[in-house]
C-alpha positions in Angstrom: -96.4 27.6 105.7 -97.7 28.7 102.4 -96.6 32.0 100.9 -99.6 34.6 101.0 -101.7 35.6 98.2 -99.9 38.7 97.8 -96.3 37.6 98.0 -96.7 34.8 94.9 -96.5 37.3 92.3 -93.7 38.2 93.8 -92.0 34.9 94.2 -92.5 33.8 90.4 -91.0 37.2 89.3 -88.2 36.4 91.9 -87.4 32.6 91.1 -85.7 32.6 87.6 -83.0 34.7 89.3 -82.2 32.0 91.4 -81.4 29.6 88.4 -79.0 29.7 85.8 -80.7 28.9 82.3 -79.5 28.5 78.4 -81.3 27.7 75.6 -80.8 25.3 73.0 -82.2 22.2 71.0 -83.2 19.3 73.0 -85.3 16.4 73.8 -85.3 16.7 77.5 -87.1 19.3 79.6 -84.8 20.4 82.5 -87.5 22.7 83.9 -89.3 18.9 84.2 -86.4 17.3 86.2 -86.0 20.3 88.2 -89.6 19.9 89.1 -89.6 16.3 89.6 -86.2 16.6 91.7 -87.6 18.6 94.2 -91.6 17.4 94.0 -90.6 16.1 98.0 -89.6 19.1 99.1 -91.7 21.3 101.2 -90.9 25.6 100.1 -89.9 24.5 96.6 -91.3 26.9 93.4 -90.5 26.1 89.9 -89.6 29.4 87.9 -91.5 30.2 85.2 -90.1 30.2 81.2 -89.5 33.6 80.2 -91.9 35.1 77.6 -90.6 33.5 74.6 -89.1 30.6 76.0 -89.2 27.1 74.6 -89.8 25.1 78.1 -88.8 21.8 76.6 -85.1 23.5 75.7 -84.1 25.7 78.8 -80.9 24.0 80.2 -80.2 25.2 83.8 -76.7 25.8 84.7 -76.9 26.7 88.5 -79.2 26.3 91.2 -78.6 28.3 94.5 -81.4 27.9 97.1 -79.8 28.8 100.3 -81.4 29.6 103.3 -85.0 29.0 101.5 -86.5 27.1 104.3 -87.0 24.2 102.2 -87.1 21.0 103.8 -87.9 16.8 102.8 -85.5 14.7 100.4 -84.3 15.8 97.1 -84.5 12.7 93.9 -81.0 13.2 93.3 -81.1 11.3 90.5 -83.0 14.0 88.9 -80.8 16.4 89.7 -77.9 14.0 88.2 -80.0 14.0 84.9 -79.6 17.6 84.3 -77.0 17.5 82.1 -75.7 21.3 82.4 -75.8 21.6 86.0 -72.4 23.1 87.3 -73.3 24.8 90.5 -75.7 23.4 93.3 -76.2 25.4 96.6 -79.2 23.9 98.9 -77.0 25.5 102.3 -78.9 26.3 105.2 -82.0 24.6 104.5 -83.6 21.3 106.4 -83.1 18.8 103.9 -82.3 15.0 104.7 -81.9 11.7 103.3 -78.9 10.0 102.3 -77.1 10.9 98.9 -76.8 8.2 96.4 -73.2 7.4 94.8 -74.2 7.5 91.3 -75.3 11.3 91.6 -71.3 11.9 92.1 -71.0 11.0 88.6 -72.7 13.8 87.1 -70.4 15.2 84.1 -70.6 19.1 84.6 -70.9 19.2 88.4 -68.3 22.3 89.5 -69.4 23.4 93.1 -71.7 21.3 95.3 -72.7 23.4 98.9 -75.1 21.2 101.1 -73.5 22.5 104.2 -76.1 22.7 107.4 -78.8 20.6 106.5 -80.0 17.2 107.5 -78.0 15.1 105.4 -76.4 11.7 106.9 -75.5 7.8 106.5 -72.9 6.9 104.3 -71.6 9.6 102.0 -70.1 7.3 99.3 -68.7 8.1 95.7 -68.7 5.4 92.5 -67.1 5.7 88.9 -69.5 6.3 86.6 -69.9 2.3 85.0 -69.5 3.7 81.4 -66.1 4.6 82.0 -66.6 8.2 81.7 -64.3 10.7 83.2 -64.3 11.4 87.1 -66.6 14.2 88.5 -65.1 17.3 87.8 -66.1 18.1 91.1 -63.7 21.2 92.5 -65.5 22.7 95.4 -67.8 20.5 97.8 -68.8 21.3 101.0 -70.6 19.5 103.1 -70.2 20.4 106.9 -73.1 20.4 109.7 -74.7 17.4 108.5 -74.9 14.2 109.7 -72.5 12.1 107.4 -71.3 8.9 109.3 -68.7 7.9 106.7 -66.9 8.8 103.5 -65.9 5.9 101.0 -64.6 6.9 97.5 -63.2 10.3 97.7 -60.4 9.2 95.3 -63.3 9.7 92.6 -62.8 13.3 93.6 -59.6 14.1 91.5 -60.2 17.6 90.7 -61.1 18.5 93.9 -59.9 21.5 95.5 -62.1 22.7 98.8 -63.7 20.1 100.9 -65.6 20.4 104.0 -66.5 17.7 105.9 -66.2 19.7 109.2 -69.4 18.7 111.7 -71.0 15.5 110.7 -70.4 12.2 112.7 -67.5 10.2 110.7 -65.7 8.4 112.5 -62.8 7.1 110.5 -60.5 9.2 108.0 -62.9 9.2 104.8 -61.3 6.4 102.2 -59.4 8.0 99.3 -58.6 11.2 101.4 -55.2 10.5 100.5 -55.3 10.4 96.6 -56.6 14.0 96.5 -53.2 15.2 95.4 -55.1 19.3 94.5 -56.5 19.5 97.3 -55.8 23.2 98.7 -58.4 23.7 101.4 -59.7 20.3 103.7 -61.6 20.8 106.9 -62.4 17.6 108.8 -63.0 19.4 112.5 -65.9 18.7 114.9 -66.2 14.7 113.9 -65.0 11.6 115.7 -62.6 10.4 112.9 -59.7 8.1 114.0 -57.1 7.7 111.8 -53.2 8.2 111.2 -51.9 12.3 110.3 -50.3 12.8 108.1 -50.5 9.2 106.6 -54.4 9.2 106.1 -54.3 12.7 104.5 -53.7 14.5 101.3 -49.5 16.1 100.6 -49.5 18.9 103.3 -47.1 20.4 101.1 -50.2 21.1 98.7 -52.9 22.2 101.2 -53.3 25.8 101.8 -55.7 25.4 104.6 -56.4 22.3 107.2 -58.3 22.2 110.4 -58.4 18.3 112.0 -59.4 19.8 115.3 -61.7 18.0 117.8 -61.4 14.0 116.6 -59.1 11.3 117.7 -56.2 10.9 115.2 -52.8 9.5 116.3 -49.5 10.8 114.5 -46.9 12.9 115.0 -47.2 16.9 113.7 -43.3 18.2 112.1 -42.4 21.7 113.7 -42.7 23.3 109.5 -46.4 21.3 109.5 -47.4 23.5 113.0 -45.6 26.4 111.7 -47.6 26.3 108.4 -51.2 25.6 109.9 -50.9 27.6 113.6 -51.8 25.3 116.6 -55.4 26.1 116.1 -55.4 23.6 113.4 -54.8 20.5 115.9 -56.9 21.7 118.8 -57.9 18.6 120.4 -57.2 16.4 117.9 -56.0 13.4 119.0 -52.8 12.0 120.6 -51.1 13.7 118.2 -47.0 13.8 119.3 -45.1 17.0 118.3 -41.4 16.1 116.9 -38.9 16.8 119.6 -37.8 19.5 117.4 -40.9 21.6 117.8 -41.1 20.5 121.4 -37.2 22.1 121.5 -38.0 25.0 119.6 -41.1 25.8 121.8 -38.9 25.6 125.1 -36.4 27.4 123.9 -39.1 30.3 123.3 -40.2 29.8 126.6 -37.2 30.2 128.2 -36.3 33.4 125.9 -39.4 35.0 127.1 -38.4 34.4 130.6 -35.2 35.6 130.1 -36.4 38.4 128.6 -39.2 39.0 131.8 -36.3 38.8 134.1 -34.6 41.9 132.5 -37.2 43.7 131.9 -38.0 43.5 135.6 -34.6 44.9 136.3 -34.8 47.9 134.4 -37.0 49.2 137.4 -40.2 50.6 137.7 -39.1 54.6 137.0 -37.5 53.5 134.0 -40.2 52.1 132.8 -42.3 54.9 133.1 -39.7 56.7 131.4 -40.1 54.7 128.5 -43.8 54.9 127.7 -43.9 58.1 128.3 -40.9 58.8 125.2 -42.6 55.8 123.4 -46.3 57.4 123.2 -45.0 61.0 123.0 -43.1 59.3 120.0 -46.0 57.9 118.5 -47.8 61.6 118.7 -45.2 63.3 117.0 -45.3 60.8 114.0 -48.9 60.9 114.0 -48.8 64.5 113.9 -46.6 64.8 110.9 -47.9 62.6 109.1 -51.5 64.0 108.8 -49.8 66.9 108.1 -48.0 65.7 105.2 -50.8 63.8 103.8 -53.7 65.3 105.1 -55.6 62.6 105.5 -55.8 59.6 107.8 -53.2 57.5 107.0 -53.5 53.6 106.2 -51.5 51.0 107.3 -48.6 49.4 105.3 -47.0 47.2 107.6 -44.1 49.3 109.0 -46.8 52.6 110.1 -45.6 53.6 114.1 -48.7 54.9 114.6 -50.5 51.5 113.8 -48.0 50.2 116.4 -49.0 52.7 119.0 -52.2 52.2 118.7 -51.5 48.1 119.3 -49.6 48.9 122.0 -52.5 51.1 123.6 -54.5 48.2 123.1 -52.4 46.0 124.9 -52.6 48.3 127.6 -56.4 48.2 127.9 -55.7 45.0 128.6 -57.7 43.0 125.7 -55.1 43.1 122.6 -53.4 39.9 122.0 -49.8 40.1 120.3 -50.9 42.1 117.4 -47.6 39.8 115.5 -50.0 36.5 116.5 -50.7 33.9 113.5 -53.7 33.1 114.8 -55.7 31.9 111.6 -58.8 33.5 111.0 -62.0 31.5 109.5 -63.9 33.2 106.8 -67.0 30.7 106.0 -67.3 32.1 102.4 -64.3 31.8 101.1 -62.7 29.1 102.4 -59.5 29.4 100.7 -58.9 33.4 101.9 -55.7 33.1 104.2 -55.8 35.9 107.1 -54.4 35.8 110.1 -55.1 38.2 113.6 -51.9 40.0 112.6 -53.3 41.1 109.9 -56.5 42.0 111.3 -54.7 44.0 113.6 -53.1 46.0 111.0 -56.4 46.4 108.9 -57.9 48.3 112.3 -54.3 50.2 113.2 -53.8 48.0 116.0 -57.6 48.3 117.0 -57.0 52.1 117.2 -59.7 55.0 118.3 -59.6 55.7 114.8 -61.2 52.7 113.7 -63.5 52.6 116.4 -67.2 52.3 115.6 -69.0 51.4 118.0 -68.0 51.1 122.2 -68.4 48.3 124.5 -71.9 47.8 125.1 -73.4 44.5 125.3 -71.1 43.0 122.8 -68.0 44.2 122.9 -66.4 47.2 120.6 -66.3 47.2 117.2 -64.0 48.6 114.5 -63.9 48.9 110.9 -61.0 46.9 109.3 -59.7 47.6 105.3 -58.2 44.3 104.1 -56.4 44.4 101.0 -58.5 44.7 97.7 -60.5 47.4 99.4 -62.6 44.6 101.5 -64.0 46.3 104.1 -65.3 44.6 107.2 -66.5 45.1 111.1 -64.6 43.4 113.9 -66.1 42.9 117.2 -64.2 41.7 120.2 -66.6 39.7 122.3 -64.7 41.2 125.5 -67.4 38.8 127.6 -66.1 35.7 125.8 -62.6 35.7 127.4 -63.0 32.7 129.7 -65.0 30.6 127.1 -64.0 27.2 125.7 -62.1 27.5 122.6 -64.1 24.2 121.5 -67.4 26.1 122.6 -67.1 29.1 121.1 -66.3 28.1 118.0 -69.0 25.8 118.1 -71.1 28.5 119.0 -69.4 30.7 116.1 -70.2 28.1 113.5 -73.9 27.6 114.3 -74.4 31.5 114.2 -72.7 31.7 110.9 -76.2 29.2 110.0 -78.4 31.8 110.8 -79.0 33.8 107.3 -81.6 36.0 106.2 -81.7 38.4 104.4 -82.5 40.9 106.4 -80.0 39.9 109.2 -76.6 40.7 109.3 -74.7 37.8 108.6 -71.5 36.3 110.7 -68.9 35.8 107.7 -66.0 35.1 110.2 -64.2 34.7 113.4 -60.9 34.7 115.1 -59.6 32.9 118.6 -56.4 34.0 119.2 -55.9 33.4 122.7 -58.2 34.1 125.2 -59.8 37.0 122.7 -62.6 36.1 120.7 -63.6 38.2 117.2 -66.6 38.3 114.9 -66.2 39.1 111.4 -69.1 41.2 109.3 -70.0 43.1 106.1 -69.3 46.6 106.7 -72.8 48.4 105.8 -71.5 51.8 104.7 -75.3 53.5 105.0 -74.8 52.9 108.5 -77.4 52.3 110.9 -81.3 53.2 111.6 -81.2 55.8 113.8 -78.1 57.6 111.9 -80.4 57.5 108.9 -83.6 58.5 110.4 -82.2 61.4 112.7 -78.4 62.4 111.6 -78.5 63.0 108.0 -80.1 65.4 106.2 -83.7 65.6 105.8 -83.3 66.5 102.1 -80.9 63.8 101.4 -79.9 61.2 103.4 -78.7 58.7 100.7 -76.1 61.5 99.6 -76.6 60.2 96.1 -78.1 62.4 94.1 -81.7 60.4 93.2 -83.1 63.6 90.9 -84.0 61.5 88.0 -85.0 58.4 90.1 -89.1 57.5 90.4 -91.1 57.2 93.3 -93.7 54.3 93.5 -96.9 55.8 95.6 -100.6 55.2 95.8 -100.8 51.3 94.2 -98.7 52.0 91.2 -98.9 55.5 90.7 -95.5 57.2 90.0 -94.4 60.8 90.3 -91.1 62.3 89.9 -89.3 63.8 92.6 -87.2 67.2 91.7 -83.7 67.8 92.3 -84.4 69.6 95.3 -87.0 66.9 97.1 -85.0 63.0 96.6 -86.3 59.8 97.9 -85.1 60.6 101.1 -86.2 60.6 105.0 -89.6 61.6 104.5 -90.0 58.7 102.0 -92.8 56.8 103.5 -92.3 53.6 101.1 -88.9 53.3 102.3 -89.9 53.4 105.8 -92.1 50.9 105.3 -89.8 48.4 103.5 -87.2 49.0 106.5 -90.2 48.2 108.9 -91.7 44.8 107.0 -87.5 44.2 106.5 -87.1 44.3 110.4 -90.2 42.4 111.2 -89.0 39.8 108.8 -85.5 39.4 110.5 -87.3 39.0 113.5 -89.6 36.7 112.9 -87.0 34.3 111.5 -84.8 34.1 114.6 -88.1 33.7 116.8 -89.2 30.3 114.8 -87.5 27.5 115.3 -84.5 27.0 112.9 -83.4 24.2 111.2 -79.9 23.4 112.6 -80.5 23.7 116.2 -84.4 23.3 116.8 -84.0 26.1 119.4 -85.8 29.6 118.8 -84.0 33.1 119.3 -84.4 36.0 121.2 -82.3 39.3 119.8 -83.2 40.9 123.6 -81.9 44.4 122.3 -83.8 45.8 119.5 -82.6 49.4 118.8 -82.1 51.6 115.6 -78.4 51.7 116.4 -78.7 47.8 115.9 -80.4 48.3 112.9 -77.8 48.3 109.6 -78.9 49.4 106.7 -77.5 48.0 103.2 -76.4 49.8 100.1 -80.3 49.5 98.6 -81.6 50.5 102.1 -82.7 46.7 103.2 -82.5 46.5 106.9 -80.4 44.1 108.5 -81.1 43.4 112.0 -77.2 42.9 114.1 -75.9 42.8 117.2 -78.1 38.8 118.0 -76.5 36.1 119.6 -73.4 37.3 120.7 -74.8 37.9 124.5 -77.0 36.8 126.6 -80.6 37.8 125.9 -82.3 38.7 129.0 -85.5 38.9 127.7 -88.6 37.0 125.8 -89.7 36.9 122.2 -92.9 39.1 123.6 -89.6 41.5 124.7 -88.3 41.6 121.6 -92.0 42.4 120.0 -92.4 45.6 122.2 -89.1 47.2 121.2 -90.1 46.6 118.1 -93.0 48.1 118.3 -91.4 51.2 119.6 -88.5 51.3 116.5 -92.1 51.4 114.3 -92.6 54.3 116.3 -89.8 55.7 115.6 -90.0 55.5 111.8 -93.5 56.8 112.0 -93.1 59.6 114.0 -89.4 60.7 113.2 -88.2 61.4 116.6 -85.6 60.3 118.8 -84.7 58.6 122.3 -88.2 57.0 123.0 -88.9 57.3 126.8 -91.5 55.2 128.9 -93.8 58.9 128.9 -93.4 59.1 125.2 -94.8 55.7 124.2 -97.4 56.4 126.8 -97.7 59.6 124.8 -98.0 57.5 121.2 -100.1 54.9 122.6 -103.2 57.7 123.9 -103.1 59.3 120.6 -104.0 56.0 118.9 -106.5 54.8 121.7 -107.9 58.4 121.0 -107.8 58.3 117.7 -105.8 61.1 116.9 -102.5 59.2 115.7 -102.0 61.4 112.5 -100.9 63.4 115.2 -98.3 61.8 116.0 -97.0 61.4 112.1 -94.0 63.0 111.1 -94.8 66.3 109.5 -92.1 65.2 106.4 -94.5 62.1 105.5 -98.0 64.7 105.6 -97.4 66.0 102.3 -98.9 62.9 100.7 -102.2 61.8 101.9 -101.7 58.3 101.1 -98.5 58.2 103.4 -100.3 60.0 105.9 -102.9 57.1 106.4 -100.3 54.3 105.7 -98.7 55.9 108.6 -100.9 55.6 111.1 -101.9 51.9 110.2 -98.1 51.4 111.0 -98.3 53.3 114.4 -101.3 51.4 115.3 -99.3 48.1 115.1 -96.7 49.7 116.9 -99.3 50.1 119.8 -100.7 46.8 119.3 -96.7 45.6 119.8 -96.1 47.2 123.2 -99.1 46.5 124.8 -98.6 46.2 128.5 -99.9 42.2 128.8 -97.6 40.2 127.2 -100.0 37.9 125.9 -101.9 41.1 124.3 -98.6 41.3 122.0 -98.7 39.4 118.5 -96.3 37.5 117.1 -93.5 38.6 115.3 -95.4 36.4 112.3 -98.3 37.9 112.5 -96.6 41.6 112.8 -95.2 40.7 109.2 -99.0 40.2 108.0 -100.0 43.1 109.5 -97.0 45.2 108.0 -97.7 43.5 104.9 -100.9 44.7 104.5 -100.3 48.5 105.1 -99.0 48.3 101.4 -100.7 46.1 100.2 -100.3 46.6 96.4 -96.6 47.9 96.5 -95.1 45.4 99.0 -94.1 43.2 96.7 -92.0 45.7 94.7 -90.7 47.7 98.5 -89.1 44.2 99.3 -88.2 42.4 96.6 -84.6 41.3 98.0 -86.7 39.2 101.1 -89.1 38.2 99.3 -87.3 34.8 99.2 -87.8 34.2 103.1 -91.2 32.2 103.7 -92.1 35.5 106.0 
């Protein structure tokens, strides 16, 4: 659908971000091929020259256009003609046709990403017939499309990441083997025959591999399954494992056994005995420690107490062996080696003290520090147990499609065993409901935000003091977080491109409501259980989350949206306004054009309800004047 009158501003302010431009003398106009590369596709703006600019002399260096919604075919041979192109991202969109071979040849391609779109037929690569050096190609990626076979991958020489994980090829891709750099190859989810290791790149070279899910033949060395884990050759093929590794995994077998038969022996009262020492152990360590450092302390690989904590995990019943090599898949950077061992020791063994969230619908999550200070959230998806490894990482994969700004994006998982773990960005504002009701009223950013400017009343700006920040009575930010969270909504209710189907989040709270370092909301907690409910469902709570950000109280109770609803139906919803959001009279009626949406959202006939579309217009037009600059980092969504 086209963009609205009031979000094109917007968008042509927005688009020269998402291309990479440099001037110089020329004959060509790259802004022209740009345009005439995408004139097919539907969603497609063409930024505007900067004031100044020579149009006819702007080179563009990078195009990134994920998860923009745009859908048709792409003249490739457009794109091929822009000289200074180096990085292409078109991920996550619904783009098809076939590829031609001579786009390949484009001399200052460096990262292609055309991963989860509509892409298929014969992927195929061809020396440029001048002679010219090979693509210097080094990252491509092209998984969840629909590629049926790969011919002329030899051309690839500089290659170091591909992805050819989820399309339909069904024979090892021609010239696989000469990509002597490779470091990183995924080739799961196809229906590719060949021979392993004889059809592949030098394993010795590779960093990462997954062949998982085709039909190879081969045999796997014990060092090959040692270097890759088992997950890499899950359902692979016939594959035969030397008699070596065969030897080597009865032998462990038969130590465990062993070692079950004497621990059985030892008696139950000894037993006892011994966990008892061992977590009165722990306690004393623990103790002293925060005593020395007084602090919490981190882990660094030899920490008891992270070891306790595992081993109360284990007890729980959920914790796999936190020394397990299960790999872990991190979509983004495909060449980031981590394993659940390490995962575990980034959480202190999954430890109350990482513990951010309880069980709930999901499954608990913690907070993991990885080295480099990369901080993520783990959830264990304790409902997942007895699910195909095949399905849910199938499942896993298609969720990791679903991106939006202003939902929380899946950046990794982890099957190791029967436990199943989701990787996130840790949002360190926390959620909604922390922010609305748990912070201080003065200052719930913590940052100090005195010589910041407020944007009220269409464009008119005061300056807050020292004493009075952009905080929670700060109407435009409530709004932003309310058109955020309608956005992120509507986008999972239409249909998406990878898998036709719509989806419903079915638990729409402010604790599942993260907010990001510039206060954008990201809707979490969709997808990872069942959703017992209905897009009209998901429309009514939230209706009563707008509510909640109008009103500034907590724990919303059938009586009190009763409560909400007769003040509007009266009349008298300034009422109902949070006293923090009075002292400005503009805010004060903005306000209660927000509540009355809420009470159009959670009206008792469900086909009474709007759309989670048309909420977006609706919020939209509350602010009409200042949306544009309240949500510039969504703007790109077609919502």
């Amino acid at each position: 659908m086209p963009p609205s009158p009031h979000l094109l501003p917007l968008l042509l302010l927005l688009l020269p971000s998402l291309f990479s431009f440099t001037h110089s003398s020329c004959d060509l106009s790259d802004r022209e091929l740009l345009s005439r590369a995408f004139s097919s596709v539907s969603g497609f703006q063409n930024p505007r020259p900067a004031p100044g600019d020579d149009p006819s002399c702007a080179e563009i260096r990078e195009i990134r256009l994920p998860t923009r919604n745009l859908s048709g075919t792409v003249s490739w041979m457009f794109l091929r003609n822009i000289s200074t192109l180096r990085i292409l991202d078109l991920s996550g969109n619904a783009l098809e046709g076939s590829i031609p071979a001579r786009f390949w040849s484009a001399s200052s391609l460096r990262e292609v990403n055309l991963s989860a779109n509509r892409f298929g037929g014969a992927l195929r690569v061809e020396p440029d017939p001048s002679g010219a050096d090979p693509p210097p190609i080094k990252v491509l990626n092209l998984s969840g499309n629909r590629f049926t076979s790969a011919v002329g991958l030899s051309g690839f020489s500089g290659l170091q990441v591909l992805d050819l994980s989820r399309n339909d090829i069904g024979v090892v891709p021609v010239g696989l083997e000469d990509l002597k750099g490779l470091k990183h190859l995924d080739v799961s989810y196809n229906s590719m025959t060949g021979n392993f290791p004889k059809d592949f790149p030098p394993l010795a070279g590779l960093g990462f591999l997954n062949v998982s899910f085709n039909y190879f033949t081969g045999v796997v060395e014990p060092e090959v399954l040692k270097k890759f884990g088992s997950s890499a050759f899950i359902k692979a093929g016939s594959l035969n494992f030397s008699s070596s590794a065969r030897d080597a995994a009865s032998d462990g077998k038969k130590s465990k056994t062993k070692s079950r038969q004497g621990e059985l022996k030892i008696g139950v009262t000894a037993a006892a005995a011994s966990l008892v020492l061992f977590f009165l152990l722990a306690y004393v360590l623990y103790a002293v420690m925060r005593k020395r450092k007084g602090r919490k302390d981190g882990w660094n690989g030899e920490d008891p107490v992270a070891s306790a904590a595992a081993a109360v995990g284990q007890e729980a019943g959920w914790v796999v062996d936190v020394r397990s090599t299960a790999p872990v898949v991190v979509f983004e950077k495909p060449l980031m080696e981590l394993t659940f061992a390490e995962l575990a020791a980034a959480t202190s063994g999954f430890g109350g003290e990482s513990l951010l969230a309880e069980g709930g619908r999901s499954g608990p999550a913690y907070h993991a520090v990885l080295p480099g200070d990369m901080h993520l959230v783990v959830r264990v998806l304790e409902a997942a147990r007895e699910v195909d490894e095949r399905e849910a990482a199938s499942a896993f994969h298609d969720l990791a499609r679903l991106r939006h700004p202003n939902l929380l994006p899946l950046i990794g998982y982890c099957i190791a065993g029967s436990e199943k773990l989701l990787l996130y960005e840790y949002m360190e504002k926390g959620d909604l409901h922390r922010w609305l009701h748990e912070l201080p009223a003065a200052c719930p950013d913590v940052e100090d935000r005195s010589n910041e400017t407020w944007e009220i009343d269409h464009g008119e700006e005061r300056r807050p003091s020292a004493a009075a920040p952009a905080a929670v009575g700060d109407w435009p930010t409530r709004h932003r977080i309310a058109l955020g969270i309608a956005r992120g909504l509507a986008f999972l209710h239409q249909v998406w491109s990878h898998s036709r189907q719509a989806m419903v989040h079915g638990h729409l709270v402010p604790t599942n409501i993260l907010l990001d370092e510039d206060l954008e909301p990201r809707v979490a907690d969709f997808g990872v259980a069942t959703a017992a409910g209905t897009a009209e469902g998901d429309v009514y709570s939230y209706g009563v989350v707008v509510m909640e950000l109008v009103t500034g109280r907590a724990g919303w109770s059938d009586a009190e949206i009763g409560w909400a609803r007769t003040l509007v139906r009266e009349g008298r919803a300034a009422e109902a306004v949070d006293p923090r959001l009075r002292e400005w009279p503009e805010w004060e009626k903005e306000a209660v054009e927000c509540l009355r949406v809420g009470y159009l959202c959670t009206a008792e006939s469900l086909e009474k309800r709007p759309t989670m579309q048309q909420v977006v217009g609706l919020i939209k037009d509350v602010r009409p004047f200042s949306t544009a600059a309240a949500t510039s980092s969504s703007s790109s969504s077609s919502h």
